[in-house]
C-alpha positions as CSV (number, residue, x, y, z in Angstrom):
1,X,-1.7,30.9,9.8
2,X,-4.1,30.0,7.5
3,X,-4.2,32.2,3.8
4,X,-7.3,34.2,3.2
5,X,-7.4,33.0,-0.1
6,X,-8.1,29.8,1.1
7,X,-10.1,30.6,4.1
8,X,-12.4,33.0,1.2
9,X,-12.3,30.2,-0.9
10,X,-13.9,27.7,2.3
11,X,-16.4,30.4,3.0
12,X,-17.6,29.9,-0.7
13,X,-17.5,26.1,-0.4
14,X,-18.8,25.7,3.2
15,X,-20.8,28.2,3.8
16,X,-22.2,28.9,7.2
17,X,-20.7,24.9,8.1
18,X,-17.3,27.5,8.0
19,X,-16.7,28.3,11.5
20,X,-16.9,24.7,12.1
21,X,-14.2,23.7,9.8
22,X,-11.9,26.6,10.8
23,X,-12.1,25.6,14.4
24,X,-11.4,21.5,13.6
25,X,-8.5,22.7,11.8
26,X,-6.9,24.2,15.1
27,X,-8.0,21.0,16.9
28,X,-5.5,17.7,17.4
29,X,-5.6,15.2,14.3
30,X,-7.0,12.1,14.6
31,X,-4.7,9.1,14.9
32,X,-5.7,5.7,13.3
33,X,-4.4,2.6,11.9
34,X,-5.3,-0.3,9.9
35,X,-4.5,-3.9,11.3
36,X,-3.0,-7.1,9.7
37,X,-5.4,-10.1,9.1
38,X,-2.1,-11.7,8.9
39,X,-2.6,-11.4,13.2
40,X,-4.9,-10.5,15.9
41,X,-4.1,-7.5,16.9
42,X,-6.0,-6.8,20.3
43,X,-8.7,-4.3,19.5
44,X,-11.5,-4.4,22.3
45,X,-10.7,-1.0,23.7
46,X,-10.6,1.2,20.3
47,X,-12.9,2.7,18.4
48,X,-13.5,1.7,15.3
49,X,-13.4,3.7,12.2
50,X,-17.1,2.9,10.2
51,X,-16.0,2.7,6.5
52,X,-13.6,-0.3,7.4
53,X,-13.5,-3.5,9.5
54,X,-10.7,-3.6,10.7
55,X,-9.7,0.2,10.9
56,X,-9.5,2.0,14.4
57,X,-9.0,5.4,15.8
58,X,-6.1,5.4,18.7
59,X,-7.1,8.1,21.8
60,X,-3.4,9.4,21.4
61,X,-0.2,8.7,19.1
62,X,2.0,6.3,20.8
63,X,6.2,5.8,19.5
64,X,5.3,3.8,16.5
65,X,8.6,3.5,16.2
66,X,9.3,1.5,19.4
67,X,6.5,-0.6,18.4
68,X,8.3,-4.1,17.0
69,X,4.7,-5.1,16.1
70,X,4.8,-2.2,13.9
71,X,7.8,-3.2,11.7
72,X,6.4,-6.8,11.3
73,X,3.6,-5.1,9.8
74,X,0.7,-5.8,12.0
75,X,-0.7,-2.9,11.5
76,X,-0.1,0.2,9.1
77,X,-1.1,3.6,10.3
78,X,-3.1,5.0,8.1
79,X,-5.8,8.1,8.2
80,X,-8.8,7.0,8.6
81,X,-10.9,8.8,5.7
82,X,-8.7,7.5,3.1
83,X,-9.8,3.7,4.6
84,X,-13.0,4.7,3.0
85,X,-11.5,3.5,-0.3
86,X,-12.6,0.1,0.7
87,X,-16.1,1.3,0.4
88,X,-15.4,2.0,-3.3
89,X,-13.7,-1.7,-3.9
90,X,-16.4,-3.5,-2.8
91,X,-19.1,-2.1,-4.4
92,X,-17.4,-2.1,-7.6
93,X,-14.0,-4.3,-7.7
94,X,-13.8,-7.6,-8.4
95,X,-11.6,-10.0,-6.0
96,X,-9.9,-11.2,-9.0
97,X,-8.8,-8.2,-10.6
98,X,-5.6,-6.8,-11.5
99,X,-5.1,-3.4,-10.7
100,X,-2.8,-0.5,-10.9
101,X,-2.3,2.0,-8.4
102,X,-0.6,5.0,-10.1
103,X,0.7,7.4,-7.4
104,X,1.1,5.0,-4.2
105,X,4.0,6.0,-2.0
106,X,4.2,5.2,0.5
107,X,1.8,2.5,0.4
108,X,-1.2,2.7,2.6
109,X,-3.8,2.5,-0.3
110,X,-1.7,-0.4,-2.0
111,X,-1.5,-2.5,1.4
112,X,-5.0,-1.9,1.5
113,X,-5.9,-2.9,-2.4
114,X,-3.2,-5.9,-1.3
115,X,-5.6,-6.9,1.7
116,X,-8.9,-6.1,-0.4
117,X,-7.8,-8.7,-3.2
118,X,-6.5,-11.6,-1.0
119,X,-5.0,-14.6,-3.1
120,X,-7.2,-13.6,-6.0
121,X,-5.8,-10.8,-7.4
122,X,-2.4,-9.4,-8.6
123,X,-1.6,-5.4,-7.8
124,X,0.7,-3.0,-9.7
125,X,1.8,-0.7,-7.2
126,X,3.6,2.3,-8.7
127,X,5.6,5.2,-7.2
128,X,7.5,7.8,-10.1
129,X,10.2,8.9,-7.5
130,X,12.6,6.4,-6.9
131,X,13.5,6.6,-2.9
132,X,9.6,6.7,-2.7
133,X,9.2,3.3,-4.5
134,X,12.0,1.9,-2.3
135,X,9.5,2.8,1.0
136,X,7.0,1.9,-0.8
137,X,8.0,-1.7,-1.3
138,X,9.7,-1.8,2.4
139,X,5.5,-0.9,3.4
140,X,4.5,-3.8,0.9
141,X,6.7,-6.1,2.1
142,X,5.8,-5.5,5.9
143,X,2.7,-6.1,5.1
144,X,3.3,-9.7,3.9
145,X,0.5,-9.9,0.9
146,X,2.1,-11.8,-2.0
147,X,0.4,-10.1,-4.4
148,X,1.6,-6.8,-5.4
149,X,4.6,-5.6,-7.8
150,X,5.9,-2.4,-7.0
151,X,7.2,-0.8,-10.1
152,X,9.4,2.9,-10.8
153,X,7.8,4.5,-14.5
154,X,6.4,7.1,-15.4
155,X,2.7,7.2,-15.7
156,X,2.9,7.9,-19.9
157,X,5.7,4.8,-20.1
158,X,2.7,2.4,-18.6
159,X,0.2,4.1,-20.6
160,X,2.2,3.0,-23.7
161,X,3.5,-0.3,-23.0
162,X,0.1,-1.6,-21.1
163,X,-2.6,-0.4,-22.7
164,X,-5.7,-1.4,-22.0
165,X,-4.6,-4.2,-19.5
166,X,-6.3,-3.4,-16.2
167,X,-9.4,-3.9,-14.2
168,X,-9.2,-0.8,-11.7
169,X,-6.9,2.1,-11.4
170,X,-6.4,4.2,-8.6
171,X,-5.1,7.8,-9.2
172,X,-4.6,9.1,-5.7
173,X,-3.2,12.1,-6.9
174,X,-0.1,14.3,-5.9
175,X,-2.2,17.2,-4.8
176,X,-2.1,20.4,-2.8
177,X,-2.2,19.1,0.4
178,X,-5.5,21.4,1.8
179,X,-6.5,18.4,3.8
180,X,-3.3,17.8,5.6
181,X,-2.8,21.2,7.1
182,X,-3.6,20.7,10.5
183,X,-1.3,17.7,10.3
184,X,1.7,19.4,8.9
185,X,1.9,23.4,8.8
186,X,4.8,23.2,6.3
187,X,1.7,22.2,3.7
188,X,0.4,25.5,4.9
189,X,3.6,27.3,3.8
190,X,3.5,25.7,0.6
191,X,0.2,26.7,-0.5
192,X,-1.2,29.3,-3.0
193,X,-3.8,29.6,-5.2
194,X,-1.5,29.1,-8.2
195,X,0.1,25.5,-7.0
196,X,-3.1,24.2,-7.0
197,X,-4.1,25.2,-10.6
198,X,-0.4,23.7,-11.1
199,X,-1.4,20.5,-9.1
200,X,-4.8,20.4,-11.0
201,X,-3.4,20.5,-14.4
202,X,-0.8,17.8,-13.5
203,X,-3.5,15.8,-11.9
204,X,-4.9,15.1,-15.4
205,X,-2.2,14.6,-17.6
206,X,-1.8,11.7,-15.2
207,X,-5.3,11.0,-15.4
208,X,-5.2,10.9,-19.0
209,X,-2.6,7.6,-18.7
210,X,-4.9,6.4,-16.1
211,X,-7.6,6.1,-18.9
212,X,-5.7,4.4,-21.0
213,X,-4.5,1.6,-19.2
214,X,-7.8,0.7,-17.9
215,X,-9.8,-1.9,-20.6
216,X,-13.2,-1.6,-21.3
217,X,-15.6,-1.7,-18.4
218,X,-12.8,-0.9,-15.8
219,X,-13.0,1.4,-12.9
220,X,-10.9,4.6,-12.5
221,X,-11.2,5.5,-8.9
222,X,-9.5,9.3,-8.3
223,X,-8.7,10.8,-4.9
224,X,-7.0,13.8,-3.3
225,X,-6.2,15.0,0.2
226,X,-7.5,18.5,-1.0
227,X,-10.6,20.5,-0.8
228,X,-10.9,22.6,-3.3
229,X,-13.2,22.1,-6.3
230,X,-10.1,23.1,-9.3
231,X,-8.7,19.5,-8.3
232,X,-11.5,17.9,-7.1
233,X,-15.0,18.7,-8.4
234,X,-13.6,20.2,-11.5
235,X,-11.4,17.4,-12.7
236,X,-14.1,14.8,-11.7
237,X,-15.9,16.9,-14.4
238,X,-13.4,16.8,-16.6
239,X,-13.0,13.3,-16.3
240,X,-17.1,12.9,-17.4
241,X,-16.3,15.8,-20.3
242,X,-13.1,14.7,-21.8
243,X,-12.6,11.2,-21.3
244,X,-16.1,10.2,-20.9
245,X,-16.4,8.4,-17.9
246,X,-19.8,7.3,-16.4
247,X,-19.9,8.2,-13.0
248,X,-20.6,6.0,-10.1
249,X,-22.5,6.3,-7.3
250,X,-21.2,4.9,-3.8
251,X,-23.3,4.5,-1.0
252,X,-22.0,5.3,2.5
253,X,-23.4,5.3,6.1
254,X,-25.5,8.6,6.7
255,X,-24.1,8.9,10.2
256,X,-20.7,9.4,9.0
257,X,-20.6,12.8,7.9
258,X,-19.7,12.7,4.9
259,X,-20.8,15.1,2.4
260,X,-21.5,14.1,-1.3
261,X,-21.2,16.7,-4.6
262,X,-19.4,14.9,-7.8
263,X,-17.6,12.8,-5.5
264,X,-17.5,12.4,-2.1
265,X,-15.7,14.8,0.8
266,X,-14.4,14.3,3.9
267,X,-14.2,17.7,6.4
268,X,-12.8,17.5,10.0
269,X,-15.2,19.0,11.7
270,X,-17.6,16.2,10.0
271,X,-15.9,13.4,10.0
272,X,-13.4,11.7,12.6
273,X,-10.4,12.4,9.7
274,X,-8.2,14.7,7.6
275,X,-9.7,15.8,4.7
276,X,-10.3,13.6,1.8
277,X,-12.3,13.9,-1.8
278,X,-12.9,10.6,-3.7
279,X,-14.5,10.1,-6.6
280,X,-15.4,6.8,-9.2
281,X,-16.2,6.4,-12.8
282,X,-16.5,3.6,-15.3
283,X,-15.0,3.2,-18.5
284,X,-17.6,1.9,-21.1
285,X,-16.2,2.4,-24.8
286,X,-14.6,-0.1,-26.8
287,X,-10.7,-0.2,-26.5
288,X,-9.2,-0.2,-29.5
289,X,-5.5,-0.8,-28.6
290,X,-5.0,-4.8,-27.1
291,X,-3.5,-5.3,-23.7
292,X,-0.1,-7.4,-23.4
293,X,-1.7,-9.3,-20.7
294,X,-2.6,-12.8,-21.4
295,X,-6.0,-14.3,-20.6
296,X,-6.0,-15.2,-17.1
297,X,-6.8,-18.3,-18.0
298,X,-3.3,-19.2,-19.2
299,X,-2.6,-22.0,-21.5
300,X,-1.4,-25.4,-20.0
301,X,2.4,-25.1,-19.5
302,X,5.1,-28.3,-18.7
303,X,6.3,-27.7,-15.7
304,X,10.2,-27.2,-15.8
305,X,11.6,-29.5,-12.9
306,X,12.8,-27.8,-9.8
307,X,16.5,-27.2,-8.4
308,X,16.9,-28.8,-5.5
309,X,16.9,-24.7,-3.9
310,X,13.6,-24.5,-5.2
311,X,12.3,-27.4,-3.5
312,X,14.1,-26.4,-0.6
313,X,12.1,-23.1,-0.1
314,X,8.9,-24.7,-1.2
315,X,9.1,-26.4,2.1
316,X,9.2,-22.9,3.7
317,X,5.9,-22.0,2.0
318,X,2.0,-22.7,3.0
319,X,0.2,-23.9,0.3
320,X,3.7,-24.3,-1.9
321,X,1.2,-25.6,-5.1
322,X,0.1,-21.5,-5.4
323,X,3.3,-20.5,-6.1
324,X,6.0,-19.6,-8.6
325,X,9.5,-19.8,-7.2
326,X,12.0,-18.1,-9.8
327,X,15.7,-18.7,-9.0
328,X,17.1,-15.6,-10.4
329,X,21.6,-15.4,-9.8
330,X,21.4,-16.2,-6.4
331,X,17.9,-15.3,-5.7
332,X,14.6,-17.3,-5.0
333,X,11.5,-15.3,-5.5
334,X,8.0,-16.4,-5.2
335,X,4.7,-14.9,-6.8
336,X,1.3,-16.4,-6.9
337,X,1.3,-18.8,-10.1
338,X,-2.0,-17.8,-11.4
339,X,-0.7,-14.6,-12.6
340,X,3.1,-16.2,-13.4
341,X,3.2,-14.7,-16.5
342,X,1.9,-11.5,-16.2
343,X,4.4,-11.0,-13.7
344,X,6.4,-11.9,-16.6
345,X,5.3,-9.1,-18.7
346,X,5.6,-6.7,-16.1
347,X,9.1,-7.0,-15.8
348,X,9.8,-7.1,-19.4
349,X,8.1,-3.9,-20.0
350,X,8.5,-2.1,-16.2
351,X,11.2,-1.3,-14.2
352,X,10.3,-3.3,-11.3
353,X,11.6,-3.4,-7.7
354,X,9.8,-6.1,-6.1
355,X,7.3,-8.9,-7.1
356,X,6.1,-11.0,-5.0
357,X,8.5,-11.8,-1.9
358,X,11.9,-13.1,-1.8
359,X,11.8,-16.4,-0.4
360,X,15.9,-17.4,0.1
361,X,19.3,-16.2,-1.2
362,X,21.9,-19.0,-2.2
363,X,25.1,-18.4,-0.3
364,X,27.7,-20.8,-1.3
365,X,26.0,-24.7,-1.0
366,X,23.4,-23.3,1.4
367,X,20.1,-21.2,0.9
368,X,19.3,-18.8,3.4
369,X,15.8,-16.8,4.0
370,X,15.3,-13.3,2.8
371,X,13.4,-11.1,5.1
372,X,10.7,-10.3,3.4
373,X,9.7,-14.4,4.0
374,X,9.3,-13.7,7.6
375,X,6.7,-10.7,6.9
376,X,5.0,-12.9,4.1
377,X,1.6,-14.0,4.8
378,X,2.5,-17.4,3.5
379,X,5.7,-18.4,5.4
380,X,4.9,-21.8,7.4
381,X,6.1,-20.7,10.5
382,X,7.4,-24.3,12.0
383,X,10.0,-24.9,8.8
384,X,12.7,-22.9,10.8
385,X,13.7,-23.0,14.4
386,X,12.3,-19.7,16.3
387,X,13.3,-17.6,19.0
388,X,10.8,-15.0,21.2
389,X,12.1,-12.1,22.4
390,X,12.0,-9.2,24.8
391,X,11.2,-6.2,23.8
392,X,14.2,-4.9,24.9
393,X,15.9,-7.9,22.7
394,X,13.2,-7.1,19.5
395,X,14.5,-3.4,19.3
396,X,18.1,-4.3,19.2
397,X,17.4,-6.6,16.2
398,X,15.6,-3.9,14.5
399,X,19.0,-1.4,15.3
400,X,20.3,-4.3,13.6
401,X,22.6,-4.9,16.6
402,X,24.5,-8.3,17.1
403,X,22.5,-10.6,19.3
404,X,23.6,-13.4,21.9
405,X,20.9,-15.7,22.6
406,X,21.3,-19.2,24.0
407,X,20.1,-22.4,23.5
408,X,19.3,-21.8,20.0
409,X,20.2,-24.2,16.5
410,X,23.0,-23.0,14.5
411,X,22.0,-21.5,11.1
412,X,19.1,-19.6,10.0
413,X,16.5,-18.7,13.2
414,X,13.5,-17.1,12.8
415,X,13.1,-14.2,15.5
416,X,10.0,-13.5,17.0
417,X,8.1,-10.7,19.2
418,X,5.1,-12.0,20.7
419,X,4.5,-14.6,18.6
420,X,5.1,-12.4,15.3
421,X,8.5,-12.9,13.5
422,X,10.4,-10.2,12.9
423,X,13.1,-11.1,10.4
424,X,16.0,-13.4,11.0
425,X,19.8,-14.0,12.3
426,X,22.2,-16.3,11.8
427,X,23.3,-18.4,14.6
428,X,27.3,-19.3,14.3
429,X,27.4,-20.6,17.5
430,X,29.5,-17.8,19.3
431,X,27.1,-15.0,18.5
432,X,24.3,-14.1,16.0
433,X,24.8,-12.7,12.5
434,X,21.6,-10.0,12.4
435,X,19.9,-10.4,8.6
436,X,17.7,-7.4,9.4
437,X,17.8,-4.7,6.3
438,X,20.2,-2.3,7.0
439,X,18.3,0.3,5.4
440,X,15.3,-0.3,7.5
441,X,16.8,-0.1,11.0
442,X,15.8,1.8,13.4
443,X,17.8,5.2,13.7
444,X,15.8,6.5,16.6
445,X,17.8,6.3,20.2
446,X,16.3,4.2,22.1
447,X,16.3,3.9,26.3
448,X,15.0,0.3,27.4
């Protein structure tokens, strides 16, 4: 049961549009996802959601679970107002920027940003709790964009050791959850007027860092999943006030319900969504602190001479010239070389989970291929033997079960589901070796 407080506090916001609201609140929520352009995903008989090409509403929500396709990221569910931040990218974000996305567990915005940027840009995705950065860089992984390092700090440690140093920043704030209460009643139980002062005030000592690692003329884009004006409106005014940011205006489709104050807000009973507030500004004065970050343009560098691993997984990659394949202990990791030492930097003064992908791990005189090859965007798909299997077959690898399958090569064999791999096993001859994560199986019973 919804609080009065909050329903008062609707009433106020709303007006007569109330009744409306209170009624899509009791109604199903929407279910949508984003696809892969890593894959064509058949589409023809969904709907598709306005604000992004290639997001879709589903008519009901299917086992995701069961879905192989789903863990070799083809698609990410994601809600469908928060696609609108794609709106917001392209009317003000450069292709070549490199951005920082502050709060972004578990990873739909980044994988978005990731998608958004293509082979131009380089993302910091950042998560402050620690299991949350470790699905978080599962999510970036599956989704097989190069381009992303997912980092564990505190928002004041970046803001100290990067000032300055980024094109856009995304604050999707931890909020109080307003706009997810049809989807999970336990935010109901959770909410009171005085958590979302709480959240509020949190919300802008992160915003404060926010501002500080963005350079001059860079875009702060903040967002909630909340209705109310103390975090939304308020803060967006605060940001103009305090910080001085120039607000920007984005244009949207008139048809699509959305309903503009400072910012932008997404209702149910408006649009086909959970509710969403979004907001941009501009930073315009000079910075006075200078960023770590190199010029992109990086000076000429000799080229160190490969180990023979290195060549090795080249020969795994598309377009091997892009990319920077670090043999770290027994490790081979690859991240676009454009941005080489940035990434550089970042691990220096971050603690970083993931950059890039991992392309192989040396055991003994042979070099093997991580997973997060198979999900990668650029893995030439013919530089390893393959196998397609059954569904029945895909969802035992993903249990990380031991698999028989004949008339494959010994070694390292890429597995596939419907064209798509899905990670890979090691063929000894007798049986298969399963290289799936561990910590990403499926836990779910499954009857086949």
């Amino acid at each position: 049961m919804l609080p009065d407080s909050f329903i008062s506090s609707m009433r106020t916001q709303l007006g007569s549009e109330t009744d409306a609201f209170l009624k899509a609140l009791e109604e199903e929520p929407q279910v949508s996802i984003r696809t892969n352009t890593k894959t064509a995903i058949d589409t023809h008989s969904l709907t598709p959601v306005p604000w992004h090409p290639h997001g879709y509403y589903l008519d009901s929500r299917p086992s995701f679970t069961l879905d192989p396709l789903f863990h070799a990221g083809c698609y990410y569910v994601q809600e469908a107002s928060s696609m609108f931040l794609y709106q917001i990218l392209q009317q003000y974000v450069k292709k070549d920027s490199v951005i920082l996305d502050l709060c972004a567990a578990p990873g739909g915005k980044s994988t978005l940003i990731s998608e958004y940027i293509g082979e131009d840009g380089l993302l910091v995705s950042n998560e402050v709790v620690r299991q949350r950065a470790f699905i978080l860089s599962e999510n970036i992984q599956k989704w097989g964009n190069e381009n992303t390092v997912v980092t564990y700090n505190q928002p004041k440690d970046i803001a100290e050791r990067l000032p300055g140093s980024f094109d856009c920043v995304l604050v999707d704030a931890p909020c109080s959850g307003e706009g997810m209460f049809r989807k999970d009643p336990q935010s109901i139980e959770e909410w009171s007027g005085q958590n979302v002062k709480m959240c509020a005030e949190r919300q802008r000592d992160i915003l404060r860092c926010a501002w500080k690692t963005l350079h001059c003329g860079g875009v702060l884009i903040y967002s909630t999943c909340t209705y109310n004006a103390c975090e939304d409106e308020e803060n967006a005014q605060w940001i103009i006030r305090e910080l001085g940011g120039e607000l920007l205006p984005v244009a949207y489709g008139k048809t699509w319900g959305i309903k503009e104050t400072t910012g932008l807000h997404f209702y149910p009973h408006r649009t086909k969504g959970e509710g969403f507030y979004i907001v941009a500004f501009r930073k315009n004065y000079t910075e006075t602190s200078k960023s770590p970050f190199i010029s992109k343009k990086d000076k000429e560098r000799k080229p160190k001479e490969p180990t023979a691993f290195q060549k090795q997984a080249a020969e795994w990659l598309i377009a091997p010239e892009r990319w920077s394949i670090v043999e770290d202990d027994r490790f081979l990791q690859a991240c676009p070389l454009r941005y080489e030492q940035q990434v550089q930097i970042l691990h220096k003064l971050l603690i970083c989970i993931s950059a890039g992908f991992g392309v192989g791990e040396v055991r003994g005189r042979n070099l093997f291929p991580q997973h997060s090859l198979a999900m990668a965007k650029h893995f030439r798909k013919d530089a390893l033997p393959s196998a397609e299997l059954s569904l029945q077959q895909a969802l035992s690898y993903l249990r990380c079960e031991s698999l028989s399958i004949p008339d494959i090569p010994t070694g390292a064999v890429c597995m596939t589901y419907k064209g798509e791999p899905i990670g890979f096993v090691k063929n000894i001859g007798s049986h298969c070796n399963n290289l799936y994560p561990k910590e990403w199986r499926i836990r779910k019973q499954i009857d086949c």
